[in-house]
C-alpha positions in Angstrom: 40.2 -8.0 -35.3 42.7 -5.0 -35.6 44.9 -5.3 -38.5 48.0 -3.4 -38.7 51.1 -3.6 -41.7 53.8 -1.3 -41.8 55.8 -1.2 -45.3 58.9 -0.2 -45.6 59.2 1.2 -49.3 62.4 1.6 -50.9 62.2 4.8 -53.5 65.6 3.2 -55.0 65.4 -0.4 -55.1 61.6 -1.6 -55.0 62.9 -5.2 -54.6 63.9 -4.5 -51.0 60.1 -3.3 -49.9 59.7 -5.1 -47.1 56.1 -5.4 -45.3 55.6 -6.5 -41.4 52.0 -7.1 -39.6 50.2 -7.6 -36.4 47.1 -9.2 -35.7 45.7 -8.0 -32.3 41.9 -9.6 -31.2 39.8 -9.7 -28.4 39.8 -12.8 -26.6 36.5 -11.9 -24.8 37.7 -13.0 -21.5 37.6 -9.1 -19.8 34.3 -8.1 -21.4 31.8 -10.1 -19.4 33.4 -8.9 -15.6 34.0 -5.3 -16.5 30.1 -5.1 -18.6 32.0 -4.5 -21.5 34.5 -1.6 -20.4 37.8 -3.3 -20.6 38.5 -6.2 -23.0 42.0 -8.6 -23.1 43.5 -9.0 -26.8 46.0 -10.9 -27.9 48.2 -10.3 -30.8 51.0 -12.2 -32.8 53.4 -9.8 -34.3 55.1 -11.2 -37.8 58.3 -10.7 -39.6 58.7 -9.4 -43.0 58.7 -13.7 -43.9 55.6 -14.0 -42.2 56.9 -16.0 -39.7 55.4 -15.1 -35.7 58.2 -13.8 -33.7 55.6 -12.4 -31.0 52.8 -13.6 -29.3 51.3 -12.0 -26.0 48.2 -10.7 -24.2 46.8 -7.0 -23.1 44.5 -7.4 -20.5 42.0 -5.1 -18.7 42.6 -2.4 -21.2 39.7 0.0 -21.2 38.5 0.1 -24.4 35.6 2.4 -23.8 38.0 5.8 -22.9 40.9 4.6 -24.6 41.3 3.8 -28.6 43.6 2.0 -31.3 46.0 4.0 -31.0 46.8 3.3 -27.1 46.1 -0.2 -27.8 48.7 -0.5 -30.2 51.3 1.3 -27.7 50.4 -1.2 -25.0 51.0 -4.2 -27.8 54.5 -2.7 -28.7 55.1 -2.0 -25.3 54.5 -6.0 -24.1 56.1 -7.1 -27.4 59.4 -5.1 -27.7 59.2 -2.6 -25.3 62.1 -4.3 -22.7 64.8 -4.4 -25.6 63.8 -0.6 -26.0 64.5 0.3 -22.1 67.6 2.7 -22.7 64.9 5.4 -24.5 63.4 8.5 -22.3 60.3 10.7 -23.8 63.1 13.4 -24.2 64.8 11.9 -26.5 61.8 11.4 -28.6 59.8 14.9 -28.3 
């Protein structure tokens, strides 16, 4: 299981630190057909109240060439990524 918080720490006010998390696993499902090259995960993304406002599924993603790091994009991506469509990689470089 990959693990991943993000904390939002207030330098000023300490009460308003805020921390989100996702929980992204493999489901197992991919592993067998591919001999072990590409997986499926799922993940459930969670508010700073803990509460699941995200659940979803990567599938085929090939976890031999590729690491935590593009998993996590493809995660964000399924999860958020349409309410994020007015972006282009300019803007961002």
């Amino acid at each position: 299981m990959i693990k991943v918080t993000v904390q939002l720490v207030s330098a000023i006010n300490p009460s308003r630190n805020k921390t989100w998390r996702a929980d992204i696993w493999n489901d197992g499902t991919d592993s067998v057909q591919s001999q072990g090259s590409q997986g499926s995960y799922q993940y459930k993304l969670m508010d700073a109240g803990g509460r699941v406002f995200r659940v979803g599924r990567i599938t085929k993603f090939p976890r031999k060439v590729r690491g935590v790091w593009d998993l996590l994009f493809r995660v964000l991506l399924n999860a958020v990524g349409s309410r994020n469509g007015d972006w282009t990689r300019e803007e961002i470089a």
